[in-house]
C-alpha positions in Angstrom: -70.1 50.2 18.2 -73.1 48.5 17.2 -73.5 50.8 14.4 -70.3 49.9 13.2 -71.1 46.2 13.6 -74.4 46.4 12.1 -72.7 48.1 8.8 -69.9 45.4 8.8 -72.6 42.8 8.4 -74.6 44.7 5.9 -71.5 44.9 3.6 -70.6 41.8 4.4 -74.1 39.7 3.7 -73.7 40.4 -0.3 -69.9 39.2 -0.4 -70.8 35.9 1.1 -73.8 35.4 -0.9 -71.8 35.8 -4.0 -68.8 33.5 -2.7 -71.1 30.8 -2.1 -72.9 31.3 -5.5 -70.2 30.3 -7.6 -69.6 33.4 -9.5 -66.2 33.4 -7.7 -65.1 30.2 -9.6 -66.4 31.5 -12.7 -64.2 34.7 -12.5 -61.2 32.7 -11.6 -61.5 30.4 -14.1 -61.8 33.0 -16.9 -58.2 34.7 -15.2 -56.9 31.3 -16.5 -56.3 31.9 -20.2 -54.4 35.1 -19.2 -52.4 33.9 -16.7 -51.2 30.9 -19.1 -50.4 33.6 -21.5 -48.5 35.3 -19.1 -46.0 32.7 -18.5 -43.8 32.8 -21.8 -43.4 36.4 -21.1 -41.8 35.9 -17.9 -39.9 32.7 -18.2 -37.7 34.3 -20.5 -36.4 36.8 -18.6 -35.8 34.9 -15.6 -34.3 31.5 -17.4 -31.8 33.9 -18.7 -30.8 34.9 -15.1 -30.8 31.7 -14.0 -28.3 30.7 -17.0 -26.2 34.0 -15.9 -26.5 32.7 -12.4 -25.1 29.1 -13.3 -22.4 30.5 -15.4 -21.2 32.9 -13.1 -20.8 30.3 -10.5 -18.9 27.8 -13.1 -16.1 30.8 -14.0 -15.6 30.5 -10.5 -14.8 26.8 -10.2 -12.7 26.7 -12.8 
């Protein structure tokens, strides 16, 4: 068991010193560009189901 504890530490030193380094902002912020570009591509799809979804409901009313 200490073995195992021993390794979880080891593998888990390098992760914190990175974290607290600030290279984990960096790579987030650089996901930012992407993900904006991402969002045109999906809003289309699902506007048009909520359009369907609102139109389907006002066949009903009427």
């Amino acid at each position: 068991m200490r073995a195992v504890l021993f390794l979880a530490v080891l593998l888990a030193t390098p992760s914190v010193a990175y974290a607290h380094s600030g290279a984990v902002f960096r790579v987030a912020v650089n996901y930012i560009p992407m993900l904006l570009a991402l969002v045109p591509i999906f809003w289309t799809p699902i506007s048009k189901f909520f359009r369907r979804w609102r139109d389907l409901f006002r066949k009903e009313d009427k």
